[in-house]
C-alpha positions in Angstrom: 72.6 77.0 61.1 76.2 78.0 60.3 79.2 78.4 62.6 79.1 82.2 63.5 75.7 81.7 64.3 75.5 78.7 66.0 78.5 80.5 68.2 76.4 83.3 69.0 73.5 80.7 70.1 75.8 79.3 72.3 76.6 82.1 73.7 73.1 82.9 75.0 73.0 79.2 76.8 76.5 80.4 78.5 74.4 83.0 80.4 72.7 80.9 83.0 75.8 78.9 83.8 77.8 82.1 84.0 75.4 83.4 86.8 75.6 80.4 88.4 79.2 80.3 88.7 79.8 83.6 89.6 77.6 83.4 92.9 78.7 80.0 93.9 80.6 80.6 96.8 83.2 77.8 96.4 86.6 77.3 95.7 87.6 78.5 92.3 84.4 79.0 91.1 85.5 82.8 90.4 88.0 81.5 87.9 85.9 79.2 86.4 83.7 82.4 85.6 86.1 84.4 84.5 87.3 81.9 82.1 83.8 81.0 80.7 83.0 84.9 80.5 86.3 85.5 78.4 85.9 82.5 76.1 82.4 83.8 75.7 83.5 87.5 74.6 86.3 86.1 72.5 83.8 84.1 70.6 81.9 87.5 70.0 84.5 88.6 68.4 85.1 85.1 66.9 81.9 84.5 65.5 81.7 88.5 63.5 85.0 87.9 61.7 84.2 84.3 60.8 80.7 85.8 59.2 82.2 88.4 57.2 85.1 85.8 56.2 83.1 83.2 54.6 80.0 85.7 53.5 78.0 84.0 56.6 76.2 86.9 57.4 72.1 85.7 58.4 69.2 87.9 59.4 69.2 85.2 62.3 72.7 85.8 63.0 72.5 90.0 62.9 69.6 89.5 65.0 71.1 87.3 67.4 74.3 88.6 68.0 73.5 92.0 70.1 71.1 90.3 72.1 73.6 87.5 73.0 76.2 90.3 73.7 73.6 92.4 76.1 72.5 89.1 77.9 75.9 88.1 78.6 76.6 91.8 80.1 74.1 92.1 81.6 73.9 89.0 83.7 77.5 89.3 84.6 77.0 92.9 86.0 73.9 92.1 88.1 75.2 89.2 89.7 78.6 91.6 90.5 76.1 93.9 92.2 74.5 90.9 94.3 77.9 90.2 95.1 78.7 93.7 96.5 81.8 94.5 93.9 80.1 97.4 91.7 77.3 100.4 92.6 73.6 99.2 91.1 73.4 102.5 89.7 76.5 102.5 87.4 74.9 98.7 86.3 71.7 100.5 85.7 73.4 103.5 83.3 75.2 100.6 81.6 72.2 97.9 81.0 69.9 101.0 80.4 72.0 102.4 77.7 72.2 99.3 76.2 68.6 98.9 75.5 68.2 102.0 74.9 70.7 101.9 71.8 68.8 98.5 70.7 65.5 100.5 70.7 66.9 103.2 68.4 68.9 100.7 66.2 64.8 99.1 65.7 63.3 102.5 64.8 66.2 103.4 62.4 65.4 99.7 60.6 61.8 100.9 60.0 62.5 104.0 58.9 65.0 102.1 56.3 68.7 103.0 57.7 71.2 101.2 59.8 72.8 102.6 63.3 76.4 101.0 62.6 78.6 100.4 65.7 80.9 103.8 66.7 84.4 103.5 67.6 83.3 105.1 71.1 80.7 101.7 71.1 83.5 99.1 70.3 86.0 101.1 73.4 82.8 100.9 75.6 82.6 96.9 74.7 86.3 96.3 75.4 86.5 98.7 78.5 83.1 96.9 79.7 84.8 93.3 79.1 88.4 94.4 80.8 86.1 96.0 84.3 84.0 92.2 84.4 87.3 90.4 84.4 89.0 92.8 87.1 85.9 92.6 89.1 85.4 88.7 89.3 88.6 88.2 90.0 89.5 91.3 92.8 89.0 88.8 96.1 91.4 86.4 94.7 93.6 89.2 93.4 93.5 92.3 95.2 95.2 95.0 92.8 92.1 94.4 90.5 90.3 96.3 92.9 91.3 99.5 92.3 91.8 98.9 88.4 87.7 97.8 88.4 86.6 100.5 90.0 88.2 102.9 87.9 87.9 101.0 84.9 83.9 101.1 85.5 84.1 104.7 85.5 85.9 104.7 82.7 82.8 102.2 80.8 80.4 104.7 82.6 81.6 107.5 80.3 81.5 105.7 77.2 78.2 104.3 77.6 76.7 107.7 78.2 79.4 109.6 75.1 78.5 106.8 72.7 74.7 106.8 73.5 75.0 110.0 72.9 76.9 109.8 69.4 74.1 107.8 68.2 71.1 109.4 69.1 72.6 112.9 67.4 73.4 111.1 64.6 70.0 109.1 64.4 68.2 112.6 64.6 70.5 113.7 61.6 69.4 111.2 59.8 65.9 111.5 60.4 66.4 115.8 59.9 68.1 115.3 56.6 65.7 112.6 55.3 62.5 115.0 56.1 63.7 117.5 54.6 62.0 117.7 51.1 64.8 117.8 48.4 65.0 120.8 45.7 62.4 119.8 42.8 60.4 117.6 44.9 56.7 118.0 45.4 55.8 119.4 48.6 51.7 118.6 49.2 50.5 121.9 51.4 47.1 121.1 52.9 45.8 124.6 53.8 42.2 123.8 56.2 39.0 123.8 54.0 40.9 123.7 50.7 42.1 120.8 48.4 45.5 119.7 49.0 47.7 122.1 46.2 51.5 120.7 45.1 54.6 123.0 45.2 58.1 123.1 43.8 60.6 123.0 46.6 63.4 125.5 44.8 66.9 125.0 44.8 68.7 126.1 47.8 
């Protein structure tokens, strides 16, 4: 197992810790979290650059990597709800988007075409990561508060934009690749007859 990947397993063993600390009500435990959650999502970023450095890209690691990314998320966001700092319905838009996207990015893959990550996807991560931090850290730092809420508003509207983006452009996809080119055989199955082959002509 190389480096980017073994970084993106680690990643996924940071989750439970990461939920522990952030709903253990001691002293400094909330920067403790925030630190662990920030090294975490700079090794995200870490671990892609280092596998398209040294040509380390793995079906393991491609596989790995968004799930890590989505665990991490998701765990931080749920315990902020049992903690009272952000609405259970914005978490549930957020974490629902995200396996919604997943679930499209495995249909493309069998129908042989990748979904690749939208510049409205890679604001939504960063926004997403900048909200987490403000929100762990509002008690001990009160101007966070107003700069989480807002900023979860803010990843609110890119989750919903950029889940949009791709599901239009999956169904382009799909549209353009059903549509049977000029020349190509078209088999027309009329009921009772034997299936007859036509020319498509040229637009």
């Amino acid at each position: 197992m190389n480096l980017p990947t073994t970084l993106t397993v680690l990643r996924i063993f940071i989750v439970p810790l990461l939920v522990v600390l952030m709903l253990t009500k001691e002293e400094n435990m909330d920067l403790w979290a925030a630190g662990l959650f920030l090294a975490a999502a700079v090794s995200d970023a870490l671990d892609g650059y280092l596998a398209r450095r040294h040509g380390q890209i793995t079906p393991l690691g491609i596989l790995l990597d968004p799930i890590a990314d989505k665990l991490l998320t998701s765990a931080a966001f749920i315990s902020l709800v049992e903690l009272g700092r952000v609405p259970a319905w914005m978490v549930a838009i957020i974490i629902g988007r995200e396996f919604s996207v997943s679930g499209l990015r495995a249909i493309a893959s069998s129908k042989g075409f990748a979904i690749a990550a939208s510049g409205l996807g890679k604001a939504k991560m960063v926004f997403q990561v900048c909200a987490i931090m403000a929100l762990m850290l509002e008690r001990r730092f009160p101007v966070l508060e107003t700069q989480g809420e807002f900023l979860m508003w803010v990843v609110v509207v890119f989750a919903l934009a950029s889940a949009l983006q791709y599901f239009w452009g999956f169904w382009q996809r799909v549209d353009l690749r059903a549509r049977p080119q000029p020349g190509q055989p078209m088999v027309v199955l009329r009921m009772g007859e034997k299936e007859e082959e036509k020319d498509v002509p040229a637009q």
